[in-house]
KOLDO-567385 format. One record per residue (C-alpha): residue in one letter; x, y, z. Coordinates in pm, 1 decimal. Example, Ala and Ser with C-alpha at 12.3 -4.5 7.8 and 13.67 -1.06 7.14 Angstrom:
% residues 2
{aa A | c1 1230.0 | c2 -450.0 | c3 780.0}
{aa S | c1 1367.0 | c2 -106.0 | c3 714.0}
***
This chain:
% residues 365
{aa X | c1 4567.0 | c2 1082.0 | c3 -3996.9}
{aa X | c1 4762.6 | c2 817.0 | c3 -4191.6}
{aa X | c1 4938.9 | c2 548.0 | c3 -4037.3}
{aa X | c1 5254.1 | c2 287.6 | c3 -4141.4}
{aa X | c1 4963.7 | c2 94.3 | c3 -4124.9}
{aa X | c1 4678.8 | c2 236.8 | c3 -4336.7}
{aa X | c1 4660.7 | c2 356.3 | c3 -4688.3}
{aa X | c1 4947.1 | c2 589.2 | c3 -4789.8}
{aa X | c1 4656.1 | c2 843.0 | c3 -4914.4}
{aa X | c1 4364.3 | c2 944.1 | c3 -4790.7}
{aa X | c1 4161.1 | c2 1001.1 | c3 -5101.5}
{aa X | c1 4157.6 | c2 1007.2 | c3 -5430.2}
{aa X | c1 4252.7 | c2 1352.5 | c3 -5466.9}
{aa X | c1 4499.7 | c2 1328.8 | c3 -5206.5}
{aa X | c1 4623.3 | c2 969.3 | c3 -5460.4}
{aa X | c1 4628.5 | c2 1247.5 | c3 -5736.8}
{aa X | c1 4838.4 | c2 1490.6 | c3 -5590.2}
{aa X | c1 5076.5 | c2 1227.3 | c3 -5428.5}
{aa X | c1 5159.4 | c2 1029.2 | c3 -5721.4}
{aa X | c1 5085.6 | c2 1255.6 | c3 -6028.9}
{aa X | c1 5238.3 | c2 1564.7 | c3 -6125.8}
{aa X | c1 4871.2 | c2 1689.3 | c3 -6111.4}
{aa X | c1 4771.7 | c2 1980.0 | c3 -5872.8}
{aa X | c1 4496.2 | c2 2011.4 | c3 -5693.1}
{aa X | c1 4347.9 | c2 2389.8 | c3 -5603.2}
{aa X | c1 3995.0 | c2 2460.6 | c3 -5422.4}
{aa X | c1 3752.0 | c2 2716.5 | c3 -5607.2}
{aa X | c1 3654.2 | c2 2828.7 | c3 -5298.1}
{aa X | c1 3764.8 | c2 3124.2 | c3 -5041.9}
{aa X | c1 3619.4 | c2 3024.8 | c3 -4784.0}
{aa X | c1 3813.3 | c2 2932.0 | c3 -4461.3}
{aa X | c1 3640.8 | c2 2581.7 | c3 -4404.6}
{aa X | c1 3590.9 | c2 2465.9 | c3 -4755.7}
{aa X | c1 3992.1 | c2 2593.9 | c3 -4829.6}
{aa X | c1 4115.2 | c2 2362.4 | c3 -4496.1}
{aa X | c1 3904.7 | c2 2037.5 | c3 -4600.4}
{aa X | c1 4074.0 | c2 2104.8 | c3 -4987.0}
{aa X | c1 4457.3 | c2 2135.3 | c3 -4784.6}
{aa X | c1 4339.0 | c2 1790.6 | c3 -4649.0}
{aa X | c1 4338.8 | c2 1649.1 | c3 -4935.7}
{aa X | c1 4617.6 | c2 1760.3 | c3 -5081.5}
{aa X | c1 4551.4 | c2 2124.5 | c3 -5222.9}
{aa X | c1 4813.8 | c2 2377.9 | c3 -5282.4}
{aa X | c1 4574.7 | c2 2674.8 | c3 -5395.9}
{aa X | c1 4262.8 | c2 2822.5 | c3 -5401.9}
{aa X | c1 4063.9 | c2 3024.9 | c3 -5644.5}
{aa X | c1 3818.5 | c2 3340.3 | c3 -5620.3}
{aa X | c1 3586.4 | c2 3538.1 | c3 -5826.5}
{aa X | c1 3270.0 | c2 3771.2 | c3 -5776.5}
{aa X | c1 3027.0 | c2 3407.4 | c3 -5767.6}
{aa X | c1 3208.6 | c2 3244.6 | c3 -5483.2}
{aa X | c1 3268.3 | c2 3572.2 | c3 -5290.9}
{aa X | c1 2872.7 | c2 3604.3 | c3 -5278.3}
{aa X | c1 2854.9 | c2 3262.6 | c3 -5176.5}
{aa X | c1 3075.0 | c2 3252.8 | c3 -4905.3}
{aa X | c1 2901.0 | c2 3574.7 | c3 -4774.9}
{aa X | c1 2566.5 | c2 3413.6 | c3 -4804.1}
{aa X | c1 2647.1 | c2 3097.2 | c3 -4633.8}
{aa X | c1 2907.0 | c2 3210.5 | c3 -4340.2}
{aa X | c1 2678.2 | c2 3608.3 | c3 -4313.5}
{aa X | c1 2674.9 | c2 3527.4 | c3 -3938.7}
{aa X | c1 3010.3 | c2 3503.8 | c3 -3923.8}
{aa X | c1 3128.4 | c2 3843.1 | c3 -4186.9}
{aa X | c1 2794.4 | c2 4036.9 | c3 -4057.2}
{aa X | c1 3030.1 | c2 4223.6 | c3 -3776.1}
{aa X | c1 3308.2 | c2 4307.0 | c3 -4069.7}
{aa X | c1 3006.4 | c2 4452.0 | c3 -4285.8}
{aa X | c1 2895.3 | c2 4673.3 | c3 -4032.9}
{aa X | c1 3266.3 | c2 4815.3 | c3 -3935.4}
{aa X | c1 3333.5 | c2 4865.2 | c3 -4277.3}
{aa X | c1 3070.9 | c2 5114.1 | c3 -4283.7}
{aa X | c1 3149.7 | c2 5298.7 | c3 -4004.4}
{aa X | c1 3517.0 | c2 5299.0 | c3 -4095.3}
{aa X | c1 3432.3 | c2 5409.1 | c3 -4457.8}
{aa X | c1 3156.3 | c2 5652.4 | c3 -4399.7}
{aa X | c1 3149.7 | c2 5782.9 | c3 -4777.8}
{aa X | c1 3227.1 | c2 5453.3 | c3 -4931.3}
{aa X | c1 2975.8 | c2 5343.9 | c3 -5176.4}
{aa X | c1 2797.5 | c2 4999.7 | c3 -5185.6}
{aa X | c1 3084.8 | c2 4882.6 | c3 -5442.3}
{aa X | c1 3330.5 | c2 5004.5 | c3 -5302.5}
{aa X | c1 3232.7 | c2 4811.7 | c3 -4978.6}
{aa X | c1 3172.1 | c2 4524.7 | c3 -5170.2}
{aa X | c1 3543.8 | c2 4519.5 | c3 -5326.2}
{aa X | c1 3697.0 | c2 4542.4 | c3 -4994.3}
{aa X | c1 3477.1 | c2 4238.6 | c3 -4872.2}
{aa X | c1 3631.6 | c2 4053.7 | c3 -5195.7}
{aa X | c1 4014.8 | c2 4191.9 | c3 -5044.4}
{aa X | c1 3962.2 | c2 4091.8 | c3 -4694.6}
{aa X | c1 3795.5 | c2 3745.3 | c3 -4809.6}
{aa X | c1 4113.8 | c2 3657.9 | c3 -5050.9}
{aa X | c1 4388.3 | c2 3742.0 | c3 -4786.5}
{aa X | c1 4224.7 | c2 3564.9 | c3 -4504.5}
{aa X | c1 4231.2 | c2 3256.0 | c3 -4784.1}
{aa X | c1 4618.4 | c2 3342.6 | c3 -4872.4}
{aa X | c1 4714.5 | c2 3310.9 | c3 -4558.8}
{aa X | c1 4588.6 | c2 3000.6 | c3 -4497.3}
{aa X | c1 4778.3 | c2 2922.1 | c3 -4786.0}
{aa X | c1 5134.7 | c2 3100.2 | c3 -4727.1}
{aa X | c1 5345.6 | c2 2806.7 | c3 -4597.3}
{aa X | c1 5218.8 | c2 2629.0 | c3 -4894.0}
{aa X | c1 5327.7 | c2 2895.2 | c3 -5100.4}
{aa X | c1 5644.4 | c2 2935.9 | c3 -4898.3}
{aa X | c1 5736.3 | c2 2551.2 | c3 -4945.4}
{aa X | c1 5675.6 | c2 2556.2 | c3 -5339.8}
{aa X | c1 5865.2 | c2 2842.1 | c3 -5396.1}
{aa X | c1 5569.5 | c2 3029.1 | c3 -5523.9}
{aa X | c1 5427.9 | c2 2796.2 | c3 -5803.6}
{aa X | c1 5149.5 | c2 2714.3 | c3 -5579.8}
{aa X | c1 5004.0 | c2 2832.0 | c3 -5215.2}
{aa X | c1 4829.3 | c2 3097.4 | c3 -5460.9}
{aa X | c1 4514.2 | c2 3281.4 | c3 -5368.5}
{aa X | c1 4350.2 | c2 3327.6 | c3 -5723.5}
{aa X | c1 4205.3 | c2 3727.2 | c3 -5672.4}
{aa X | c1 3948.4 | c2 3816.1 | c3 -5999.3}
{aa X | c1 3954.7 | c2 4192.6 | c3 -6140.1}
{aa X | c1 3657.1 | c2 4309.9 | c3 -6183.8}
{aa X | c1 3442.0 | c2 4152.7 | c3 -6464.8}
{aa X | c1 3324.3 | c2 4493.2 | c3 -6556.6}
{aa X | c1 3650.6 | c2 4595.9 | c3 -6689.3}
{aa X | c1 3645.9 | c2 4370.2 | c3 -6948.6}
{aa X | c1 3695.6 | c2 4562.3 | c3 -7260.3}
{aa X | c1 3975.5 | c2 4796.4 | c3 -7056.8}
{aa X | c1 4320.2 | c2 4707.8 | c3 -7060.9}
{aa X | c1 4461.2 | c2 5004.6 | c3 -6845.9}
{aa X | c1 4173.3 | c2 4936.9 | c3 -6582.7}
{aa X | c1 4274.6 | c2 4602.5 | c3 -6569.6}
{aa X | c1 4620.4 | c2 4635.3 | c3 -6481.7}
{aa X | c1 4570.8 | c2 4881.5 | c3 -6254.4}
{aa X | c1 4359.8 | c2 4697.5 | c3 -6094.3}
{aa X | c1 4573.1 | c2 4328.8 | c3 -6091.7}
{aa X | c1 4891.1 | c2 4560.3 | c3 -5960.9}
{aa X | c1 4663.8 | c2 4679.3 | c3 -5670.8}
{aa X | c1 4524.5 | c2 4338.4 | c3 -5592.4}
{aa X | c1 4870.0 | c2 4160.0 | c3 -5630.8}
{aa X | c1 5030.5 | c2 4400.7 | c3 -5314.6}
{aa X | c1 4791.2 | c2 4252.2 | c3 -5133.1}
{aa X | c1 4975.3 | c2 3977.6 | c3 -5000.5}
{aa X | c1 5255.4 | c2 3789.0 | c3 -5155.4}
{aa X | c1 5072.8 | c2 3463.4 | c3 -5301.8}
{aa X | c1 4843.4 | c2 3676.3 | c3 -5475.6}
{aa X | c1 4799.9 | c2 3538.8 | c3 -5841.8}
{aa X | c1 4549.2 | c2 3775.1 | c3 -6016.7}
{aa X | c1 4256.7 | c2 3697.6 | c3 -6215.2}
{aa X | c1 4216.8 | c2 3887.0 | c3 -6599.8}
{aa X | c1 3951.6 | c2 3739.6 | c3 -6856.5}
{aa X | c1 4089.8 | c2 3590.7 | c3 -7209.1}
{aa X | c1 3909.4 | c2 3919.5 | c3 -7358.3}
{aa X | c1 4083.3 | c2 4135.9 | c3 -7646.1}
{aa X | c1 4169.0 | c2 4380.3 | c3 -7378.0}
{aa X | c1 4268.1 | c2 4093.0 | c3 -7167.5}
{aa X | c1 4609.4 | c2 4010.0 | c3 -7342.3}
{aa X | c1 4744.0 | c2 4339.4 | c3 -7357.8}
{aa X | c1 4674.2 | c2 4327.6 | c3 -6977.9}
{aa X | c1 4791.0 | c2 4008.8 | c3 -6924.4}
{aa X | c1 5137.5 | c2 4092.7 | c3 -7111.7}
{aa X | c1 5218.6 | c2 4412.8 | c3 -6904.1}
{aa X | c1 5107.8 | c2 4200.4 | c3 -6581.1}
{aa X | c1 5337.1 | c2 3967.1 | c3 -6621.6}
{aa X | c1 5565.9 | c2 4182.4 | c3 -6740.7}
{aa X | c1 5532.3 | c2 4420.2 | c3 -6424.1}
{aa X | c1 5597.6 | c2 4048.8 | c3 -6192.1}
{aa X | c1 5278.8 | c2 3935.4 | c3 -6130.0}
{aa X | c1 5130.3 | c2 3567.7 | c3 -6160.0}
{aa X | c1 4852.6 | c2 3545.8 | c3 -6381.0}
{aa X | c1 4530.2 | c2 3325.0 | c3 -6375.6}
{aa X | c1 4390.8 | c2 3379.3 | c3 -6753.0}
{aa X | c1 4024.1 | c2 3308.0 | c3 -6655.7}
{aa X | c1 3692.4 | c2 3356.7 | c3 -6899.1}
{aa X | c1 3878.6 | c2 3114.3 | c3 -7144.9}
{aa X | c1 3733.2 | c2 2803.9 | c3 -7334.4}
{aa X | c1 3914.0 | c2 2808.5 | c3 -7588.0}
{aa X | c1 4248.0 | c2 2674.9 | c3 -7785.5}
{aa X | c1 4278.7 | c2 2992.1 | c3 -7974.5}
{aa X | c1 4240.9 | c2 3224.6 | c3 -7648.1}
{aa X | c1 4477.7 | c2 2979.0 | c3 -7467.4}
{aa X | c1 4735.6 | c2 3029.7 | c3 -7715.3}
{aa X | c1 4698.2 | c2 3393.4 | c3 -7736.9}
{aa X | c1 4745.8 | c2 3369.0 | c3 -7342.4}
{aa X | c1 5048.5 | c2 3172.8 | c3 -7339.0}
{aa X | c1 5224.0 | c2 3399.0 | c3 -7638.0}
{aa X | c1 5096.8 | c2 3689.6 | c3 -7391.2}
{aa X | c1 5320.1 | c2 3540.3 | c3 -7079.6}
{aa X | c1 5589.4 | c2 3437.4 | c3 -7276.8}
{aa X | c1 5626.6 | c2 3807.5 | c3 -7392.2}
{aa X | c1 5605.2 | c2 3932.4 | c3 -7056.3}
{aa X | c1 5874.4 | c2 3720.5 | c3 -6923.2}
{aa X | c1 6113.9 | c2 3765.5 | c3 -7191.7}
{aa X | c1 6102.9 | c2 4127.0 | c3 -7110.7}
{aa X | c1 6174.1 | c2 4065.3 | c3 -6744.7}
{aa X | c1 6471.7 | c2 3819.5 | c3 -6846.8}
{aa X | c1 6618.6 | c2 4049.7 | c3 -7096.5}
{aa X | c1 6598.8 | c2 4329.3 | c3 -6828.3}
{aa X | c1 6761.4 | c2 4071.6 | c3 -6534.0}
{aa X | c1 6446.0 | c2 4080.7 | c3 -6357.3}
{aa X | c1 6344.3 | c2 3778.0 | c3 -6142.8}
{aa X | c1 6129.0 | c2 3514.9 | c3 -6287.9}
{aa X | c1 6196.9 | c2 3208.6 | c3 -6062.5}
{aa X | c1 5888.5 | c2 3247.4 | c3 -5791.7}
{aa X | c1 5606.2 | c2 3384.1 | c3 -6089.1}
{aa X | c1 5312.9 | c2 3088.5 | c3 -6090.0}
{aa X | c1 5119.9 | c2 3192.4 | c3 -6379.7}
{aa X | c1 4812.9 | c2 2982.8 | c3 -6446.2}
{aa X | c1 4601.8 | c2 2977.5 | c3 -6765.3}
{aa X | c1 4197.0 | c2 2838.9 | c3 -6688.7}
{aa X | c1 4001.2 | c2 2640.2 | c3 -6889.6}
{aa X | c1 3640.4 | c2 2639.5 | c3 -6807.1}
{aa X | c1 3592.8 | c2 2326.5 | c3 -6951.6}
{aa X | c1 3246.1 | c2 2267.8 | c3 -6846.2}
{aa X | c1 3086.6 | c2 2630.0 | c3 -6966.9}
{aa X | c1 3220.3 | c2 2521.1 | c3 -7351.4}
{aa X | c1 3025.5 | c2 2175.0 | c3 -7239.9}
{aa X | c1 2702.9 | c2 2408.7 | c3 -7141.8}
{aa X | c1 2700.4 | c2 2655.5 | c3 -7469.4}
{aa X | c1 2712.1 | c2 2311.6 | c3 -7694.3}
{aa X | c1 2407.2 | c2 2206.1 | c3 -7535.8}
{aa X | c1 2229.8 | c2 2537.9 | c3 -7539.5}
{aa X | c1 2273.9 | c2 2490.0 | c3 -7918.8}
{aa X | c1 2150.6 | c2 2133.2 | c3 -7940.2}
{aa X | c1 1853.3 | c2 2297.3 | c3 -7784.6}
{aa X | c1 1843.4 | c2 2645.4 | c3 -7973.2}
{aa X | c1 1932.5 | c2 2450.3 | c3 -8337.5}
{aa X | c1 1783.3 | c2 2144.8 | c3 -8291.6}
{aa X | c1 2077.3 | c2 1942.6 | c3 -8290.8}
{aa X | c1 2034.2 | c2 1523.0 | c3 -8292.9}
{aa X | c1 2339.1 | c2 1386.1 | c3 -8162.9}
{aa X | c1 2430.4 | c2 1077.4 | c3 -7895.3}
{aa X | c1 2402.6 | c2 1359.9 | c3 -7579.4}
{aa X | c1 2726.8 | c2 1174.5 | c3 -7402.8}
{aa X | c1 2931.3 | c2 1362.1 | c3 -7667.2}
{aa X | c1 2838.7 | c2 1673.5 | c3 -7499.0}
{aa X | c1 3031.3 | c2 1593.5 | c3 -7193.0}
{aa X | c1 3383.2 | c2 1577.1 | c3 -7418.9}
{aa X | c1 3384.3 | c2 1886.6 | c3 -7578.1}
{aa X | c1 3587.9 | c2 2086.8 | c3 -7292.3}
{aa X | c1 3802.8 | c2 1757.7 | c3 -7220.7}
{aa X | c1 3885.9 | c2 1738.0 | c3 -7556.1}
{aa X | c1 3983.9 | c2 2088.6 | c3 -7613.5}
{aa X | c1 4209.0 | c2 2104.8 | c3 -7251.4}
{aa X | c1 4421.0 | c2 1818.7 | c3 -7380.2}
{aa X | c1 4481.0 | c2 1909.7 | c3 -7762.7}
{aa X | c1 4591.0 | c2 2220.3 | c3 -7565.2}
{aa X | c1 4818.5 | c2 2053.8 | c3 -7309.7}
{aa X | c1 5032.6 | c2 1870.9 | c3 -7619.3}
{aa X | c1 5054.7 | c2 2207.7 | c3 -7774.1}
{aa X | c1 5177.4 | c2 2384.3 | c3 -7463.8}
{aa X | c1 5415.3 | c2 2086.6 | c3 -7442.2}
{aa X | c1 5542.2 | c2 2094.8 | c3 -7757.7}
{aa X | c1 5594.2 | c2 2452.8 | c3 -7733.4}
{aa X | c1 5764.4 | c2 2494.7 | c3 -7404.4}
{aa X | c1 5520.6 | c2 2764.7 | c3 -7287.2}
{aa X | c1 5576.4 | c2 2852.0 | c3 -6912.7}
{aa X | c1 5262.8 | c2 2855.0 | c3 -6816.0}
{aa X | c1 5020.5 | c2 2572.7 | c3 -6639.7}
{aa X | c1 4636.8 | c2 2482.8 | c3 -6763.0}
{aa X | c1 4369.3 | c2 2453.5 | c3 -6491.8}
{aa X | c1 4046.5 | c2 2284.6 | c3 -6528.3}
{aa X | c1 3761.6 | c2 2472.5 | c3 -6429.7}
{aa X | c1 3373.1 | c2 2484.1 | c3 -6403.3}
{aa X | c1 3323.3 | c2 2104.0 | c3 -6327.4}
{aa X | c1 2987.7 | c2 1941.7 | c3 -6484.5}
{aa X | c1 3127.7 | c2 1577.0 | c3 -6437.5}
{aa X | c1 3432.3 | c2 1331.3 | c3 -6301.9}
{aa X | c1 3580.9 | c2 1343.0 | c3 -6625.6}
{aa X | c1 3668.5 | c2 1698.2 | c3 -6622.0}
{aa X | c1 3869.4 | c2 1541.5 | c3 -6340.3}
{aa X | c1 3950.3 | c2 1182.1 | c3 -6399.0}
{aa X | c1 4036.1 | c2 1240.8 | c3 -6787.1}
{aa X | c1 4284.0 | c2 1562.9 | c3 -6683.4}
{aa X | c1 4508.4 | c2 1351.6 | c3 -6425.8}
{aa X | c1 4871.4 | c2 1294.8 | c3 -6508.6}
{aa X | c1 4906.5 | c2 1647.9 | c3 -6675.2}
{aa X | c1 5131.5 | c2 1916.9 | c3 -6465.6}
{aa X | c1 4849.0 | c2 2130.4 | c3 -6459.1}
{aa X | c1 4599.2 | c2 2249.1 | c3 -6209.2}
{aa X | c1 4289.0 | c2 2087.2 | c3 -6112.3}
{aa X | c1 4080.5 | c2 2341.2 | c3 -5947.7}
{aa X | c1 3687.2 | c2 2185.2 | c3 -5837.8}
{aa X | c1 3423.3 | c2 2349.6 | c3 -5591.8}
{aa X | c1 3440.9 | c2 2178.2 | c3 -5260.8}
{aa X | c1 3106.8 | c2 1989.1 | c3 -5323.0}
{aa X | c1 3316.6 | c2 1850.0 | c3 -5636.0}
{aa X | c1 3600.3 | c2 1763.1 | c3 -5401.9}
{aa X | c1 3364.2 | c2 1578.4 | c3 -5236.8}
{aa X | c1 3215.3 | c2 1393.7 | c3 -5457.5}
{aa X | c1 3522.9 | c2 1273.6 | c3 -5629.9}
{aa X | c1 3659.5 | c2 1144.4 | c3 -5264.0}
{aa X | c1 3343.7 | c2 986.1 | c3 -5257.0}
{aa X | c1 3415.4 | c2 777.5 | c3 -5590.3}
{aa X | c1 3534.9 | c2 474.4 | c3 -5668.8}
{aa X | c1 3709.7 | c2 664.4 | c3 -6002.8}
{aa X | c1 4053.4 | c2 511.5 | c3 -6083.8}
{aa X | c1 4296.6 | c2 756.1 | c3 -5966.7}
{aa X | c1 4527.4 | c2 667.1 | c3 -6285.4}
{aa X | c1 4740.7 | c2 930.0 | c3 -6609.7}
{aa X | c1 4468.2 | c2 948.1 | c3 -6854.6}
{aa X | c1 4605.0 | c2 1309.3 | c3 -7006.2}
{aa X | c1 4733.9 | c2 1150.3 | c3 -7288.4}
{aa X | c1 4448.3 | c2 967.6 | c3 -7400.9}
{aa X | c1 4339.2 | c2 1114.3 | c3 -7694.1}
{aa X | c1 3909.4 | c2 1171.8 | c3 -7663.0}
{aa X | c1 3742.0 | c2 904.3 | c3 -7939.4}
{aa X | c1 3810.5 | c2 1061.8 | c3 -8274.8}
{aa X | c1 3405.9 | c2 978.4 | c3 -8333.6}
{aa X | c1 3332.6 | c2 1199.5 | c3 -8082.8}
{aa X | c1 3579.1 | c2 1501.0 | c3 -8215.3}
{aa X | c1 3462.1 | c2 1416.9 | c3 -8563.5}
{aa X | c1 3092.4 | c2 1446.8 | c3 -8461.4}
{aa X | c1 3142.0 | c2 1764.5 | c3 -8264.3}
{aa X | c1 3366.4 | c2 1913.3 | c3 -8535.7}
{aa X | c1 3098.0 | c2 1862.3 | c3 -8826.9}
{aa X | c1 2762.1 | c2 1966.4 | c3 -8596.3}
{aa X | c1 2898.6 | c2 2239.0 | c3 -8389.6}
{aa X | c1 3082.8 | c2 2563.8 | c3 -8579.1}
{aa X | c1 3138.6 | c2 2689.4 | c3 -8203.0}
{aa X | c1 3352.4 | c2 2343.9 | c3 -8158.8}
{aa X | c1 3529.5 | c2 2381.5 | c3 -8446.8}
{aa X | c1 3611.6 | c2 2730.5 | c3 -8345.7}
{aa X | c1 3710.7 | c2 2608.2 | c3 -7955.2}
{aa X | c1 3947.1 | c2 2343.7 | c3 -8110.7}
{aa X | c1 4127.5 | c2 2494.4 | c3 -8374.6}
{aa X | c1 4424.2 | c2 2710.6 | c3 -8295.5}
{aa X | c1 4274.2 | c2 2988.6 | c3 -8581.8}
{aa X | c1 3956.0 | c2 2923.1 | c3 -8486.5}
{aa X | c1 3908.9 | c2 3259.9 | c3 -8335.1}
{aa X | c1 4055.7 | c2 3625.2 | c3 -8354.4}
{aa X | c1 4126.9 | c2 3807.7 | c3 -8051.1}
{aa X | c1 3869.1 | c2 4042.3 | c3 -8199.6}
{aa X | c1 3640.0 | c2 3750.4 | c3 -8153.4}
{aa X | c1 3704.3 | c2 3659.4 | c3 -7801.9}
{aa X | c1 3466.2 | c2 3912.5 | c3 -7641.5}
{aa X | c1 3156.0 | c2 3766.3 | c3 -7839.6}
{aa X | c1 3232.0 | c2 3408.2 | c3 -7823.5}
{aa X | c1 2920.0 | c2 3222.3 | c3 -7672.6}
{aa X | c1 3020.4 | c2 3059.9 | c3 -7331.0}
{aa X | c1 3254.3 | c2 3409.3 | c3 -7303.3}
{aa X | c1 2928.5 | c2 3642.6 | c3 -7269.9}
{aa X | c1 2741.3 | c2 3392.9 | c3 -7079.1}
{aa X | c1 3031.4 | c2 3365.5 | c3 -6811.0}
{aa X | c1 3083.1 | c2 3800.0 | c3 -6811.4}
{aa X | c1 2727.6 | c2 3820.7 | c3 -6762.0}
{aa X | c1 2661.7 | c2 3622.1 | c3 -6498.3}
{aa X | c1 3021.5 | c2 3748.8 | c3 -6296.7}
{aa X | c1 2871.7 | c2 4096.0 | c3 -6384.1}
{aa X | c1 2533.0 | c2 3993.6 | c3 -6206.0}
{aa X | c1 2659.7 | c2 3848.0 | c3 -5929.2}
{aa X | c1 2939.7 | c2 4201.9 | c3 -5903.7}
{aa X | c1 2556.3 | c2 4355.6 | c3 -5856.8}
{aa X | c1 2418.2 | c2 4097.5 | c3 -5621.6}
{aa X | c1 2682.0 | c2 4126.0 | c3 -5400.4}
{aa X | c1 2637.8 | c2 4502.6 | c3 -5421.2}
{aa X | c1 2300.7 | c2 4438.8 | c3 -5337.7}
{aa X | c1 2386.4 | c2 4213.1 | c3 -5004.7}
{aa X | c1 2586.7 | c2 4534.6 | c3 -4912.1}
{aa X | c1 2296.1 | c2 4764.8 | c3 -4951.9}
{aa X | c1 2052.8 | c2 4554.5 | c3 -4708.0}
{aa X | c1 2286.6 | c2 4660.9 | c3 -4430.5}
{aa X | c1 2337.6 | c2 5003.5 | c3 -4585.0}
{aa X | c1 2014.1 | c2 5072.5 | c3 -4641.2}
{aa X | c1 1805.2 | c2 4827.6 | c3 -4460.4}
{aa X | c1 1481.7 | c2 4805.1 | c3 -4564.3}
{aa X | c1 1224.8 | c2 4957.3 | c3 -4279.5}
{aa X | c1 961.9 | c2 4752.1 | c3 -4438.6}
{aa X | c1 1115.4 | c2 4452.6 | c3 -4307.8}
{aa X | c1 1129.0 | c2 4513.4 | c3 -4000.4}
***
C-alpha cells in the first residue's frame, strides 16, 4: 500500500497509468495474473485461444473439477464444444473481476477482451454470430474479430448491432484504417438511428511485435544484411504513424499494443490514449526496470531506420503505407497467416487437453 509518505506510485506501470493518458490492460485471463495487473494499475484484460490453453495448463488443478462436470452436464457435447465453454467460463470469471472497473469508466475500460474463433476467419456471418453470442455474456464483454477481409464486414455490423470491438490479427496501417472506417460506419448508423453510443469501448490491436518477427524471418529467408536493432522498430514505427493518423482523423476508436518482444513496444507507446496490453511476465519485467516512465508517442522512430526498412523490406513498405495493402490482401499477409495458424493450433490443442479427460488414454494408466 502507498503512504503520504512513500512514492505516489507503485511502479512504473502504475507511473504510466497515473500520469499518462496511457492504459494499461493484462493479456491474461487468468484470476491471479488479472489481480497482480489491477495492482498496477490495469483497467482490462485480454483473451484468445493461446492464453486460454495456458491458463488451463498452468492452474489444471484448479479447472480439472469444471472439466469433468462439464462432461457430465453435456453428455453429447463434443471435445470443441467443451473446449468453447471452458473459453466462456474462463472470460466471465476474468470480467467480473473487472466489472467495478468497468462500472467506474463508464464502459471504456473494465473490458474482458473474448476472441471468436480463429477458424472463422474467412466468414463474416459466422463471425457475428458468434461476437453477438459472446458479447451477452456479461456486460464488459468487448469481442475479439481478426483484421481479415471477412473481418470488416463483421466488424461493421458488430458495432453496428452495440458491441465493443477488439480488431485483433492486425499489423498493419492499411488494416488499421480499414478497421477504424469499419467502426466509424457502424456508429454512424447507431447515431442516425438514436441508438446509444456513449458506453461502446472499441479497441483496435496492433501486434506490434509479430510485424517485428516476420521482418526477421525474411532477413533469414532472403538473406537480408542490415544493423539487426532496426528490427525491433518496425511495429513501433508503424503503431505511431498510425496514432497521428487516427488523431488527425478523429476516429473513435483506441490502438493497443500487443505481442511484446521488448520495453520499447512499451516505453516508446507511453503518452498515447491508447491501450497497452503486455503478458504478465512483461508486466513484470517492466516493474522490474529502471525505464523512464516519460510521453515518448510523439517521437517520431529515426528516419534512418524507416528509410532502411522501407528500401529492404516490401512487407514494411506494405505495413506502413496506408495503400499498402487491399483488404483482399489482408488474409495472406505474412505475420497474418503465421498468427491464424498458430490460434488455429492452439483451438486444436486445447481440444486435445479436453480429449485426455474425455477419452483418457488406458495406456497411461
Amino acid at each position: 500500500m502507498t503512504t503520504a509518505t512513500t512514492s505516489v506510485f507503485k511502479s512504473p506501470l502504475h507511473k504510466m497509468t497515473q500520469s499518462t493518458p496511457t492504459c494499461l490492460w493484462n493479456d491474461s485471463a487468468s484470476v491471479q495474473e488479472l489481480g497482480y495487473s489491477i495492482e498496477h494499475g490495469a483497467v482490462g484484460a485480454t483473451c484468445n485461444p493461446v492464453i486460454v490453453l495456458g491458463v488451463l495448463k498452468k492452474e489444471i488443478n484448479a479447472w480439472k473439477p469444471r472439466i469433468q462436470g462439464l462432461i457430465r452436464e453435456f453428455p453429447t457435447a463434443t471435445e470443441d464444444e467443451l473446449a468453447w465453454q471452458l473459453v466462456r467460463e474462463i472470460s466471465v470469471n476474468a470480467a467480473a473481476l473487472l466489472r467495478p472497473i468497468f462500472d467506474e469508466h463508464c464502459g471504456k475500460n473494465g473490458r474482458l477482451s473474448i476472441q471468436t474463433d480463429p477458424r472463422l476467419f474467412r466468414n463474416s456471418d459466422a463471425i457475428l454470430k458468434q461476437a453477438i453470442e459472446f458479447n451477452r455474456l456479461a456486460p464488459n464483454m468487448i469481442v475479439k474479430i481478426p483484421v481479415t477481409q471477412a473481418g470488416i464486414p463483421a466488424i461493421e455490423e458488430a458495432t453496428y448491432q452495440g458491441i465493443s470491438i477488439n480488431a485483433t490479427v492486425c499489423f498493419t496501417l492499411p488494416q488499421c484504417i480499414a478497421v477504424a472506417e469499419a467502426v466509424e460506419r457502424g456508429l454512424k448508423r447507431r447515431e442516425r438511428e438514436g441508438k446509444e453510443i456513449s458506453s461502446m469501448g472499441p479497441v483496435c490491436t496492433i501486434m506490434v511485435g509479430r510485424l517485428d518477427d516476420w521482418l526477421k524471418v525474411l532477413v533469414e529467408k532472403n538473406d537480408v544484411a542490415i544493423d539487426p536493432g532496426y528490427l525491433e522498430w518496425a511495429g513501433v514505427a508503424v503503431f505511431k504513424k498510425t496514432y497521428q493518423i487516427f488523431r488527425q482523423r478523429g476516429y473513435r476508436i483506441r490502438l493497443l499494443s500487443a505481442a511484446f518482444r521488448n520495453h520499447m513496444h512499451w516505453s516508446e507507446l507511453i503518452g498515447g490514449d491508447i491501450v497497452i496490453s503486455p503478458p504478465y511476465l512483461w508486466q513484470v519485467r517492466f516493474n522490474a526496470s529502471d525505464v523512464e516512465v516519460r510521453p515518448r508517442i510523439d517521437e517520431p522512430v529515426q528516419p534512418v531506420v524507416i528509410e532502411t526498412l522501407f528500401r529492404k523490406f516490401p512487407d514494411f513498405r506494405r505495413a506502413y503505407t496506408e495503400e499498402g495493402l487491399t483488404p483482399q490482401e489482408f488474409d495472406m499477409f505474412g505475420p497474418t497467416v503465421r498468427t491464424l495458424r498458430q490460434f488455429v493450433t492452439a483451438c486444436h490443442d486445447l481440444d486435445g487437453l479436453v480429449r485426455d479427460f474425455l477419452l483418457p488414454n488406458p495406456e497411461a494408466s
